[in-house]
Backbone as a ProteinNet text record, in pm:
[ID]
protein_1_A
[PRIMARY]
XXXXXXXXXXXXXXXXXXXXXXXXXXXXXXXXXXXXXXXXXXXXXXXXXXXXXXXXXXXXXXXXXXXXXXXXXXXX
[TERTIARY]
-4750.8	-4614.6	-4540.5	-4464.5	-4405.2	-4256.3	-4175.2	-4061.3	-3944	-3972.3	-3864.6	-3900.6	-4005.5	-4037.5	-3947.5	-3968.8	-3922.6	-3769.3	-3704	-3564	-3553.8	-3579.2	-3596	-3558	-3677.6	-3681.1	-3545.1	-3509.3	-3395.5	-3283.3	-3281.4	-3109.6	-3140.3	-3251.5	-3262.2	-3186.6	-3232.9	-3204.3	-3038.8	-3057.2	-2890.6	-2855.1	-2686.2	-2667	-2663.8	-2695.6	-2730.5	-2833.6	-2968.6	-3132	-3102.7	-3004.8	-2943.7	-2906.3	-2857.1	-2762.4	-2887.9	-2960.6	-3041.7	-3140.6	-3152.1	-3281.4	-3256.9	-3127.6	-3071.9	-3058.9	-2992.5	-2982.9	-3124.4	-3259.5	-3396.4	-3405.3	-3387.5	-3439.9	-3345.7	-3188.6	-3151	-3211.8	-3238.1	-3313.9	-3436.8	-3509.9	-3613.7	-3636.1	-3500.6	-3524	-3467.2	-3401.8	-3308.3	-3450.3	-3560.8	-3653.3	-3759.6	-3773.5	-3865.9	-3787.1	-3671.5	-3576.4	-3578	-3591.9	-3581.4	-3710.4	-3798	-3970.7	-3985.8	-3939	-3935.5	-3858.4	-3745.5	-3697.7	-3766.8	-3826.3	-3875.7	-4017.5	-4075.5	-4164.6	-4128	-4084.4	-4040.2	-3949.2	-3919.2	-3837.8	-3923.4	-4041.7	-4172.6	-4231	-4325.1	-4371.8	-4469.1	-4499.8	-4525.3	-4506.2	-4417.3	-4330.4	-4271.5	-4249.2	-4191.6	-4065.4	-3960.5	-3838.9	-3839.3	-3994.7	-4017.2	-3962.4	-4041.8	-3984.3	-3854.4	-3744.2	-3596.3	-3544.2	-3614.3	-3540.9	-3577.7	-3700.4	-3779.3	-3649.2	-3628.6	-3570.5	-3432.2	-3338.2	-3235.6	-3228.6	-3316.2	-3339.3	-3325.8	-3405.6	-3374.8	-3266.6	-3222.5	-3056.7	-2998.3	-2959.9	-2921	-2931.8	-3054.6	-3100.4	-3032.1	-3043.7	-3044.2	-2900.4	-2841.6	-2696.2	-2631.9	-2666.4	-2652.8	-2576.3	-2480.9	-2419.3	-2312.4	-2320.2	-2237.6	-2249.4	-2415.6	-2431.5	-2408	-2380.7	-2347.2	-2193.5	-2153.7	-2052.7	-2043.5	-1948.6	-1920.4	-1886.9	-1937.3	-1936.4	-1846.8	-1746.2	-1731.7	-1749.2	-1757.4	-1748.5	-1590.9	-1566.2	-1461.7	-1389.6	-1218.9	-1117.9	-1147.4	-1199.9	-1211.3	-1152.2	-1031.6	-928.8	-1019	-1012.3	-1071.6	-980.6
-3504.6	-3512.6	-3615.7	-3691.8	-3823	-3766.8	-3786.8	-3784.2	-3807.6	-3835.3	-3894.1	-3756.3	-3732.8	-3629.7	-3502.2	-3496.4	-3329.8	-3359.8	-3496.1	-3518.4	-3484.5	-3537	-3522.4	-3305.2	-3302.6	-3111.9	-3020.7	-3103.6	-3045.1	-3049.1	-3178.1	-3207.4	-3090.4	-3067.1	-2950.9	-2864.6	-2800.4	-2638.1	-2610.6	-2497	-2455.6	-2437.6	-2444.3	-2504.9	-2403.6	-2238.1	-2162.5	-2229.7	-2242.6	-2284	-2383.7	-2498.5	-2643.9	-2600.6	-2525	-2466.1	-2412.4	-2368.1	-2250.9	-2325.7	-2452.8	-2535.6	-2634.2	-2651	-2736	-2660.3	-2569.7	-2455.5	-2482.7	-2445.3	-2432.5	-2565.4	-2659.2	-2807.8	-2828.5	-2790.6	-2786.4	-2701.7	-2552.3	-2477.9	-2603.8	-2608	-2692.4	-2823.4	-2886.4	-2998.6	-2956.9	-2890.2	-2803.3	-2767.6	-2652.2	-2630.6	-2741.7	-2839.8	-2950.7	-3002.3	-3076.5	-3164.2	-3077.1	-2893.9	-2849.7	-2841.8	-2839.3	-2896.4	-2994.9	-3110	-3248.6	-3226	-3218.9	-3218.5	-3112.5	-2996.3	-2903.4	-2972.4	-3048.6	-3137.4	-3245.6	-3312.4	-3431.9	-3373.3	-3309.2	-3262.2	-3155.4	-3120.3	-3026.4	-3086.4	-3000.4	-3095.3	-3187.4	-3304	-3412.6	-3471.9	-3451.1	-3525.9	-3605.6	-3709	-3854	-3810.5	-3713.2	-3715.7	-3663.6	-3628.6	-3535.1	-3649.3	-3748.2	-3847.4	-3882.2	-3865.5	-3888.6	-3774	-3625.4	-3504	-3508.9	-3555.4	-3552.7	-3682.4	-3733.5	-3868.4	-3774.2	-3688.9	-3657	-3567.2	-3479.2	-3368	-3414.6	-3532.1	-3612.7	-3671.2	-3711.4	-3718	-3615.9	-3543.9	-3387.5	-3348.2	-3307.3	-3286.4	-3369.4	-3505.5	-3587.8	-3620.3	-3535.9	-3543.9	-3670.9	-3785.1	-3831.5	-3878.8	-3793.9	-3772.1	-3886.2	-3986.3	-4123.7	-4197.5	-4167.3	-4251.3	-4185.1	-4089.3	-3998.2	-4036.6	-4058.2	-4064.1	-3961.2	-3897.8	-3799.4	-3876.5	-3851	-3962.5	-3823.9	-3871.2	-3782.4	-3906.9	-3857	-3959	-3965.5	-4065.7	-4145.3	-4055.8	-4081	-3968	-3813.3	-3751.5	-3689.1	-3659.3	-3516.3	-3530.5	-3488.5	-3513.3	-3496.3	-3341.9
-8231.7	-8279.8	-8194.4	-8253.9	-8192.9	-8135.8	-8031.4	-8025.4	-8091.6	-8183.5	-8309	-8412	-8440.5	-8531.3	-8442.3	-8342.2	-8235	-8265.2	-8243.4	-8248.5	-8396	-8497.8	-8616.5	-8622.7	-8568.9	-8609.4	-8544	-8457.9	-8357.7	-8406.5	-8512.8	-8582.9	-8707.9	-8734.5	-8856.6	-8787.3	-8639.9	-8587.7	-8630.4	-8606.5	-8667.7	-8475.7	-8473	-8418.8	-8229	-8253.2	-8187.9	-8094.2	-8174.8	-8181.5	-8051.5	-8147.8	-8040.9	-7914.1	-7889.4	-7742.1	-7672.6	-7725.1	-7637.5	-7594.9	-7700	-7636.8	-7539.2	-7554.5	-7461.2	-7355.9	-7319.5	-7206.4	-7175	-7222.6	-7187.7	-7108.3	-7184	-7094.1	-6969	-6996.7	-6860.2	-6706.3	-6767.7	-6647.4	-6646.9	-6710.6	-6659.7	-6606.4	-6664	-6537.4	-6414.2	-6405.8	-6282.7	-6149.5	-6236.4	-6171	-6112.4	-6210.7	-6175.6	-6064.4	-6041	-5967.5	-5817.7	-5837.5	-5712.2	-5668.1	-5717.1	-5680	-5616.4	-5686.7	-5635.6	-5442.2	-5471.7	-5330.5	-5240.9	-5273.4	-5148.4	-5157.8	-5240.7	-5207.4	-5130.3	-5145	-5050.8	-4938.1	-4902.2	-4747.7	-4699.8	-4765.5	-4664.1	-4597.9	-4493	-4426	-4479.3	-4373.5	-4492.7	-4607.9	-4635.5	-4769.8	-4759.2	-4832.2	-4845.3	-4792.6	-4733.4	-4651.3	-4539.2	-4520.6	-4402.3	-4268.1	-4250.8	-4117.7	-4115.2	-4227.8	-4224.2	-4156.5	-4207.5	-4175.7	-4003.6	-3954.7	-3792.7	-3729.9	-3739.6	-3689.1	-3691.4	-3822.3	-3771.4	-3688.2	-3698.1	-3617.3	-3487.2	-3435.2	-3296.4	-3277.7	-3367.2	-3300.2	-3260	-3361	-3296.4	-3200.1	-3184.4	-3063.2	-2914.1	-2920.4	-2837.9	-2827.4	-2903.1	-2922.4	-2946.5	-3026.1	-3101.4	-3273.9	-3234.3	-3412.9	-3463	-3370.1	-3376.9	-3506	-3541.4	-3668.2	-3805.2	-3789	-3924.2	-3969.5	-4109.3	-4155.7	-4250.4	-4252.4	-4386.4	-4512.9	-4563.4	-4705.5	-4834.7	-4891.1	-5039.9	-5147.7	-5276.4	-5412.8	-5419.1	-5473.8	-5492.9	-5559.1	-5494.1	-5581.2	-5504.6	-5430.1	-5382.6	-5245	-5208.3	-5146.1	-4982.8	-4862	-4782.3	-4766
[MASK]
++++++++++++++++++++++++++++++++++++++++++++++++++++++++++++++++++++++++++++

């Protein structure tokens, strides 16, 4: 089945069907995305030497290079 056919079957669903499947794919990329990061910030994971390096600052008391960052429009 092609992706156009599934999009195709989805504009059929009534519009309950639509919500719930959408709800479904949200938990699931939700779960995949929190996989991804406790994969990459475990040990040995592609963020593991970022999380070891801050940890040594810390430690070394070091917190000079940290900036608190917010997104734009956002009141401190």
């Amino acid at each position: 089945m092609t992706v156009e056919a599934i999009k195709d079957l989805i504009e059929h669903l009534p519009p309950d069907d639509q919500a719930a499947l959408a709800n479904w794919i949200g938990v699931r990329d939700k779960r995949s995305w929190d996989g991804e990061i406790e994969r990459d910030f475990s040990q040995g994971g592609r963020g593991s030497a970022l999380l070891k390096e801050i940890d040594n600052l810390i430690d070394a008391g070091d917190v000079t290079g940290f900036r608190i960052t917010r997104p734009h429009g956002l009141a401190e």
